[in-house]
N, C-alpha and C positions, 0 to 999 in steps of 0.2 A: 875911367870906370869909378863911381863913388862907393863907398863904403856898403853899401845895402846890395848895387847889384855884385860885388866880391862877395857876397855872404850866400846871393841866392847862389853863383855861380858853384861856390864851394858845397854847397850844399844838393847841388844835382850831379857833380862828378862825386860826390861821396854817394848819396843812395844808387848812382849808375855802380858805382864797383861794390855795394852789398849786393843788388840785386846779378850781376854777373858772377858772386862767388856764390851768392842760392840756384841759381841756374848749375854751374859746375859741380854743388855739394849735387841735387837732384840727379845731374846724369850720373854720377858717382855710384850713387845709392839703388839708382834703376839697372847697372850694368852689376850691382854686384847681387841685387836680387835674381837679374837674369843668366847667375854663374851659378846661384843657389838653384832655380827651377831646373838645369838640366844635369843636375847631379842625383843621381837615381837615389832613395832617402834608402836605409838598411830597414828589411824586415825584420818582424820583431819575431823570437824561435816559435811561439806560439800560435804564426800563423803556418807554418809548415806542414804538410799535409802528414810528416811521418808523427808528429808529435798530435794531431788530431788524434790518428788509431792507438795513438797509446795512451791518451787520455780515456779512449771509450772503454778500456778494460780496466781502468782504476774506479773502486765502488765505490758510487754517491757523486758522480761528475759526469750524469747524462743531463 
């Protein structure tokens, strides 16, 4: 093997192992989104139906 095909050679097992560890970061990232979507997010007090009726008898906050 001469000098040029060692360099292309080096140079396609180096972009194969960038793009296998962007393939690994990507499922990484899509498995921990999909740990985020089923975690129910906290209401915020203000949507609470007891804190509506008590907002409607404070004056000046209809």
């Amino acid at each position: 093997m001469n000098p040029n095909q060692m360099n292309v050679a080096k140079a396609m097992v180096a972009q194969h192992e960038f793009l296998e560890e962007a393939r690994r970061s990507r499922l990484q990232a899509q498995a921990g989104r999909r740990e985020a979507e089923t975690t129910s997010p906290r209401k915020a007090f203000h949507t609470h139906p007891l804190s509506m009726l008590l907002s409607l008898g404070l004056p000046g906050r209809r």
